[in-house]
C-alpha positions as CSV (number, residue, x, y, z in Angstrom):
1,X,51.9,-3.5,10.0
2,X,48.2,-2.7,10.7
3,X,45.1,-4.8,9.6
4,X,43.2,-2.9,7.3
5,X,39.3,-2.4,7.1
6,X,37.9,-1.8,3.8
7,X,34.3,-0.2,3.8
8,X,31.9,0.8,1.5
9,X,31.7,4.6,1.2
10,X,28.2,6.0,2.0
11,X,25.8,7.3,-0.3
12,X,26.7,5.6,-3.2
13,X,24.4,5.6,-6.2
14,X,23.3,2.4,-7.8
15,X,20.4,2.3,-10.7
16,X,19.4,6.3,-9.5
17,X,19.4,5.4,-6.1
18,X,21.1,6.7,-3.3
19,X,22.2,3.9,-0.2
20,X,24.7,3.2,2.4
21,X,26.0,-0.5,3.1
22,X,24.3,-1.5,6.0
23,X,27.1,-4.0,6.6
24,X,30.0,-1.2,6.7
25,X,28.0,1.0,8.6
26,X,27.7,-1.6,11.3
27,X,31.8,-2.3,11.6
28,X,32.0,1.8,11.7
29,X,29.7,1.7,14.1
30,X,31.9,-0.7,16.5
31,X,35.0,1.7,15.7
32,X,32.8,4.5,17.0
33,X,31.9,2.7,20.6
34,X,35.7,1.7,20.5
35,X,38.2,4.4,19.1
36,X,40.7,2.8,20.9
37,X,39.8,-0.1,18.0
38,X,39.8,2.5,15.5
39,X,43.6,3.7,16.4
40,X,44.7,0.0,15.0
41,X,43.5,-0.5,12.0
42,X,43.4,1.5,8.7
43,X,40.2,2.1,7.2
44,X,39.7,2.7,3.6
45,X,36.2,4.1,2.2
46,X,35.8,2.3,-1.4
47,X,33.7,3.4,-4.3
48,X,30.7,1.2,-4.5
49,X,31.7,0.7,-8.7
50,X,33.5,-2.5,-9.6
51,X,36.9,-3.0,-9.7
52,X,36.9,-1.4,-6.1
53,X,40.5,-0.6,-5.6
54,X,42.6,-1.1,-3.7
55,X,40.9,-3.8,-2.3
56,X,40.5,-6.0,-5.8
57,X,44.2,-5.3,-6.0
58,X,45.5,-6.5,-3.1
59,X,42.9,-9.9,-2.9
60,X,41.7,-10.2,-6.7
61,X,38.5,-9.2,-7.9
62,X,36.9,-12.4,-6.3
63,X,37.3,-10.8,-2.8
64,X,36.1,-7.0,-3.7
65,X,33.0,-7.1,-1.0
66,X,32.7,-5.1,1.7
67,X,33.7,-4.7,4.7
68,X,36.2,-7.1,4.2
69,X,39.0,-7.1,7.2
70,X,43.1,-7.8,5.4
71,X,45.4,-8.6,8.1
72,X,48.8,-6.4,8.8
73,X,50.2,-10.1,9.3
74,X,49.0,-13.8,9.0
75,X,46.6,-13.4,11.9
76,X,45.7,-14.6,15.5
77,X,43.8,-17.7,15.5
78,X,40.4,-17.0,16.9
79,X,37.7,-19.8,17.6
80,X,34.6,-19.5,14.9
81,X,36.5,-16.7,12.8
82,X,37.7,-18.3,8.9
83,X,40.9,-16.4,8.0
84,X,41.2,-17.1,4.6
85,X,44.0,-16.0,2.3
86,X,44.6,-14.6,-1.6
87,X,47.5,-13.3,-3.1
88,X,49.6,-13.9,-0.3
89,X,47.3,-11.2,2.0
90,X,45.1,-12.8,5.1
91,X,41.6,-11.3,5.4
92,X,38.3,-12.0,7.3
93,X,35.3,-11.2,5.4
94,X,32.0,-11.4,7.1
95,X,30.6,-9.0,8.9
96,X,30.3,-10.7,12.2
97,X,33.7,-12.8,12.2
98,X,35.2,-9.0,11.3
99,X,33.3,-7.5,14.8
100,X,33.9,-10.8,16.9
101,X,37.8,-11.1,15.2
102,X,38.6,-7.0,15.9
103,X,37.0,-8.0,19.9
104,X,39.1,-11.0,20.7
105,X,42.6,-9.5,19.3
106,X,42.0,-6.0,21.0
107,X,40.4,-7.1,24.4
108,X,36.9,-5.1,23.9
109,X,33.0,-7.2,24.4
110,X,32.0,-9.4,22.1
111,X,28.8,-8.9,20.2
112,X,25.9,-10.1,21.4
């Protein structure tokens, strides 16, 4: 089974103003320098309104934030990386452990 990449999708309102998730855009970003990434994984866009499904379904609605990486299978071990687990589903949820976890399992550079 593939890991799964849930993302904030862009230009979402929030109090009458329009953003995009810095934080998403940066993991898309690394799918974009390597599609051969990108042909792993499945990434879902997620509204930015709360409960964002079906990520809150899967993990619980304390593990709704975004990106938030859920692993196809318990997970490689990578140094620094916390895989952490919730309703039986493994995931890796910040932003850089995401980028440096996706680089160690499928052999592209590390960021810097």
């Amino acid at each position: 089974m593939k890991d799964t990449l849930f993302v904030l999708r862009p230009d979402f309102d929030d109090r009458g103003t329009t953003y995009f998730c810095p934080f998403s855009a940066q993991v898309i970003g690394f799918l974009t320098y390597y599609p051969q990434v990108r042909e792993t994984v499945n990434v879902v866009e997620l509204d930015f309104a709360k409960p964002r499904e079906p990520l809150a379904g899967l993990l619980g609605t304390a593990h709704q934030a975004a990106p938030m990486l859920v692993l196809g299978g318990p997970g490689v071990p990578v140094p620094g990386i916390t895989i952490s687990e919730a309703n039986g589903h493994a995931f890796v949820e910040r932003t850089g452990e995401i980028l440096r976890y996706l680089a160690a399992t499928r052999s592209v550079a590390f960021p810097h």
